[in-house]
C-alpha positions as CSV (number, residue, x, y, z in Angstrom):
1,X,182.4,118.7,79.0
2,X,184.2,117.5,75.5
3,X,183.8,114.4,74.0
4,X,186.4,112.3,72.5
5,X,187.1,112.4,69.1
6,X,188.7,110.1,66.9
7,X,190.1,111.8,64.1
8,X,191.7,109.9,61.2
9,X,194.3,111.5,58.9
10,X,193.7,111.0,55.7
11,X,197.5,109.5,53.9
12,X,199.1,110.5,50.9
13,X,201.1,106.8,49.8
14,X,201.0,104.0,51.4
15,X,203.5,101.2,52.0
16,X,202.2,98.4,54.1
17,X,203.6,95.0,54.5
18,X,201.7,94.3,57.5
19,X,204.6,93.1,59.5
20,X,203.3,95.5,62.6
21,X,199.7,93.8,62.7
22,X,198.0,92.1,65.3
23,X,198.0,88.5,63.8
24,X,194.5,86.8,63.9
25,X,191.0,86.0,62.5
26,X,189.1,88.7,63.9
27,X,191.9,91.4,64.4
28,X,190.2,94.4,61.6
29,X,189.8,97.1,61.8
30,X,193.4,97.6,63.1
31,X,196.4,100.0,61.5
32,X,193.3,102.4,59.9
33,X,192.6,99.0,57.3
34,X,189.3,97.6,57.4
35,X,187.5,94.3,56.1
36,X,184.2,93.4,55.2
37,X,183.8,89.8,54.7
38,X,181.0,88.1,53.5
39,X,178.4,86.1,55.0
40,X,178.8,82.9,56.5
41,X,176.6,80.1,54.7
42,X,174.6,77.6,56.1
43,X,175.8,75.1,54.2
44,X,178.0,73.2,57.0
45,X,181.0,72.9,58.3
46,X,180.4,76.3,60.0
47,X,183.3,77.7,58.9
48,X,183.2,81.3,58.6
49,X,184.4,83.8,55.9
50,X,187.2,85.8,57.4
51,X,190.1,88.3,56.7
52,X,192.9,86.9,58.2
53,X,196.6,88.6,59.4
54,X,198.6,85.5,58.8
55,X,202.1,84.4,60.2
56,X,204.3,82.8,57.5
57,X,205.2,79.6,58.8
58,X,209.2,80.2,58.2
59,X,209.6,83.5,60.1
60,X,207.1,84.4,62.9
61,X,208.5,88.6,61.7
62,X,206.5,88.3,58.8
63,X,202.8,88.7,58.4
64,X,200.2,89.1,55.7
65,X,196.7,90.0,54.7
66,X,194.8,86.7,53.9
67,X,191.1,86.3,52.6
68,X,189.4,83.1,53.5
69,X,186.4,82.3,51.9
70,X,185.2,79.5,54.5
71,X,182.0,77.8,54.1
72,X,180.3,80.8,51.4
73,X,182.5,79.8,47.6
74,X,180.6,82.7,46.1
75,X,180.2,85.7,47.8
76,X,183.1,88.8,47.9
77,X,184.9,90.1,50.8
78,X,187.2,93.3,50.7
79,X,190.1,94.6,52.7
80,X,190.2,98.6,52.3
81,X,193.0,100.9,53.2
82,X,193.1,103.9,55.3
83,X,191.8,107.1,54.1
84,X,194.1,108.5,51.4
85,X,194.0,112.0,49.9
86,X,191.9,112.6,46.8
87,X,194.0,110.9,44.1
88,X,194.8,113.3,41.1
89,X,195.5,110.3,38.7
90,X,199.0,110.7,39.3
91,X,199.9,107.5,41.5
92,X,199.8,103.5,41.1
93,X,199.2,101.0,43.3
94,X,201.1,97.9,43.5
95,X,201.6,94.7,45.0
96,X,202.2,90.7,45.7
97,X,199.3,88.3,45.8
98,X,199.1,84.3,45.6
99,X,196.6,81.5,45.8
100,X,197.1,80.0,48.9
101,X,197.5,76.3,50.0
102,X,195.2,74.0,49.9
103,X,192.9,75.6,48.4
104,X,190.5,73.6,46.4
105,X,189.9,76.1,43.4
106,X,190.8,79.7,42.0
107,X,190.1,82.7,43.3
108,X,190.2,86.2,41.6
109,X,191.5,90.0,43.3
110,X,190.0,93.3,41.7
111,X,191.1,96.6,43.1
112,X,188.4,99.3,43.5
113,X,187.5,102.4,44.7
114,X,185.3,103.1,47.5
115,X,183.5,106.2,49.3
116,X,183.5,104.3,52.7
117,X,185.1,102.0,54.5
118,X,181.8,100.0,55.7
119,X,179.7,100.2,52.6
120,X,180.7,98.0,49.3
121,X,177.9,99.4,47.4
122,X,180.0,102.5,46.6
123,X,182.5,99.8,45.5
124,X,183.6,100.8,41.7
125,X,186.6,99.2,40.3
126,X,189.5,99.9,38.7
127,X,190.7,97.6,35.8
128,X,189.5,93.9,35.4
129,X,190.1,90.8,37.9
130,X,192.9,89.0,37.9
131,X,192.6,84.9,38.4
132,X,194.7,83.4,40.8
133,X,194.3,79.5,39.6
134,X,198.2,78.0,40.7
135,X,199.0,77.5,44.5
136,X,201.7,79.0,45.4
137,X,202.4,81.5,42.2
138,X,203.2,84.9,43.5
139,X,202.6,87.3,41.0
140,X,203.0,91.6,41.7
141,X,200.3,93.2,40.0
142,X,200.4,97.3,39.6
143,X,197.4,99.9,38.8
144,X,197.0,102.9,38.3
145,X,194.5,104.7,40.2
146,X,192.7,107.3,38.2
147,X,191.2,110.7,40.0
148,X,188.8,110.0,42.0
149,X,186.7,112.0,44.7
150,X,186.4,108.6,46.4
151,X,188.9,108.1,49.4
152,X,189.7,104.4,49.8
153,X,191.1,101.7,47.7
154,X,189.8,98.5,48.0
155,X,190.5,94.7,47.3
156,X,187.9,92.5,47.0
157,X,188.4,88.7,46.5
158,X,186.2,86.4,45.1
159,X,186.1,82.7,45.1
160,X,185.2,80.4,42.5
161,X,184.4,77.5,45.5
162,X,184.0,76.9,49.2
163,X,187.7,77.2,51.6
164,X,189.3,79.4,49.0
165,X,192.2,81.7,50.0
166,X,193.5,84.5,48.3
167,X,196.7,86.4,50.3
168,X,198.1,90.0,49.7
169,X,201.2,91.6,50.5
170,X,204.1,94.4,50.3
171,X,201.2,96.9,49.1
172,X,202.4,100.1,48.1
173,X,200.3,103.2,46.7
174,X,202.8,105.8,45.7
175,X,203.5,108.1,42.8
176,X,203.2,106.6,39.9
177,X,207.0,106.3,37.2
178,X,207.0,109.8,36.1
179,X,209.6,112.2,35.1
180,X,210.5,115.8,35.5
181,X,209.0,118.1,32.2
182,X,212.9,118.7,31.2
183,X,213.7,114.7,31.6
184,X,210.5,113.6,30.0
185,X,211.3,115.8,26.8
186,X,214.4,114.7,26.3
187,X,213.4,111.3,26.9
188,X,210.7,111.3,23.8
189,X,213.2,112.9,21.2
190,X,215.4,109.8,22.4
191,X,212.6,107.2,22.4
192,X,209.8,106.7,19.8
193,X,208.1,103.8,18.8
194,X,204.9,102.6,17.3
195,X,203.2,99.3,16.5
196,X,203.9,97.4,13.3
197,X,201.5,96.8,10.2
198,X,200.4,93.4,11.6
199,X,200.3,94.3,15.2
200,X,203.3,91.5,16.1
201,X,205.9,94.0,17.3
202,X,206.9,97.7,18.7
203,X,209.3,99.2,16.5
204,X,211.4,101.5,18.2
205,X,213.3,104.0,16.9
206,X,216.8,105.2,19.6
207,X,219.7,106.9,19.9
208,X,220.9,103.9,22.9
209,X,218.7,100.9,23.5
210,X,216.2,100.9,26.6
211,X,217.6,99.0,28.9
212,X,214.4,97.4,30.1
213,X,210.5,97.3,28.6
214,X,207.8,96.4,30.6
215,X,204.0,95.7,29.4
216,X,201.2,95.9,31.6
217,X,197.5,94.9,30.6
218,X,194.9,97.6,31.2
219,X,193.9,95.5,34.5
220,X,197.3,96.2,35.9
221,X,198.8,93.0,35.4
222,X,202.3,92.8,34.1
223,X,202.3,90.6,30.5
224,X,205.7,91.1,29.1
225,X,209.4,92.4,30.3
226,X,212.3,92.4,28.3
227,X,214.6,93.8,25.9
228,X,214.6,95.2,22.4
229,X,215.5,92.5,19.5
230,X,217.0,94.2,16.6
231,X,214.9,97.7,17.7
232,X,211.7,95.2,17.9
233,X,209.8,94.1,20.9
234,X,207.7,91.3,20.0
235,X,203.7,91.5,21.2
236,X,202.3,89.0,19.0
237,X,201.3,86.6,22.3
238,X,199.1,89.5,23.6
239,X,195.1,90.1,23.4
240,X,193.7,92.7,21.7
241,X,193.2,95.8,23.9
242,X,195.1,98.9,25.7
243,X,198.3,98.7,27.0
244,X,200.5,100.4,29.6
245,X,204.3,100.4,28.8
246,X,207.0,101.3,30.9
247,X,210.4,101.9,29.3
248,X,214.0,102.2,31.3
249,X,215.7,104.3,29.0
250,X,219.7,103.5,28.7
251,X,220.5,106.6,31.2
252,X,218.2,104.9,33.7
253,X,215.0,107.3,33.5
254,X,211.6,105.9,33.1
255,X,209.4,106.3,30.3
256,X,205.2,105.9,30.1
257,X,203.5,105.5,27.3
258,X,200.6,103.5,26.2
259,X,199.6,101.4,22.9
260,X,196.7,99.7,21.5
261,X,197.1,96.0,20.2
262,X,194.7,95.2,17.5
């Protein structure tokens, strides 16, 4: 006699908006995603931490991933994807999260690595937390997720108090803005720059201005888009530490490149 085995492919991108899940409290592991949510409390009401496929209200097509901190404000719970492939280092992850009404406080989402999709103690992360404080706010985040001979990438949410919920959407893990070896040498004898004396401004040097810069904090969060002023891009409102930058050139290719604000 054979048994049955369940055999999981392991996936090389990802692009999930959930739309094709089971909506529910207690529908994970479904679609090869899993959650571990924390602990409930004692502290009453009895209300449960939970990972949550929610319904948006307008438009019953259109589901997301929604974690609930319920009666435990302190404790983490994750939401992990399928098994991917090894990543090389040569793909990012993005996509939409938002503090969710009412919730009475913020909440924070950290994207990590993770050997398993049962055990957080092989959690390790990947950039720095991002805060989600305003209700309702939607912001995209994108990281990149270095080589790794972990398999899963992971979101964990944290609350700052009891009842707080943290939603996630439109994820996508594919590769990461690259070019071609020809494209990407012709695109750094078009486009140099460098940081000024006083660390205020890129100063960049171009045959045809980009047509778009984009600045992303080491975390993954995006801190400035925009457009050259006078061959100047202006990072005086930014913290000291590394940057990623992302630059459309004026023929439409994409250039990466990294700086350090002091």
């Amino acid at each position: 006699m054979f048994a049955a085995v369940s055999i999981n492919a392991q996936v090389a991108t990802i692009n999930e908006n959930f739309n094709a899940f089971t909506a529910g409290n207690t529908t994970f592991p479904q679609g090869g995603w899993a959650a571990v949510v924390a602990s409930a409390s004692a502290t009453p009401p009895p209300v449960s931490p939970r990972m949550i496929v929610a319904v948006d209200a307008g438009d019953a097509n259109n589901k997301m991933v929604q974690s609930y901190a319920g009666n435990n404000g302190g404790a983490s719970s994750y939401l992990i994807t399928p098994q991917i492939v090894a990543p090389a280092g040569d793909k990012s992850l993005s996509f939409q999260t938002v503090l969710v009404a009412p919730s009475p406080g913020s909440g924070t989402i950290q994207i990590g690595m993770a050997s398993s999709q049962t055990d957080m103690s092989t959690f390790v992360a990947v950039g720095n937390p991002v805060t989600l404080s305003t209700i309702g706010s939607v912001q995209t985040i994108s990281v990149n997720i270095p080589a790794s001979a972990q398999q899963y990438i992971v979101f964990r949410f944290t609350p700052s108090t009891s009842h707080v919920a943290v939603q996630i959407d439109n994820v996508v893990y594919n590769t990461a803005t690259s070019l071609a070896v020809s494209d990407l040498a012709k695109s750094q004898e078009e486009v140099r720059f460098a940081v000024n004396a006083d660390h205020t401004a890129l100063e960049f040097i171009t045959k045809k201005d980009p047509k778009n810069i984009q600045i992303y904090s080491a975390g993954g969060r995006k801190v400035a888009d925009g457009k050259l002023s006078g061959r100047s891009f202006g990072i005086n409102t930014l913290q000291t530490g590394v940057y990623y930058l992302l630059i459309e050139t004026a023929e439409g290719t994409i250039v990466k490149s990294k700086f350090i604000k002091k």
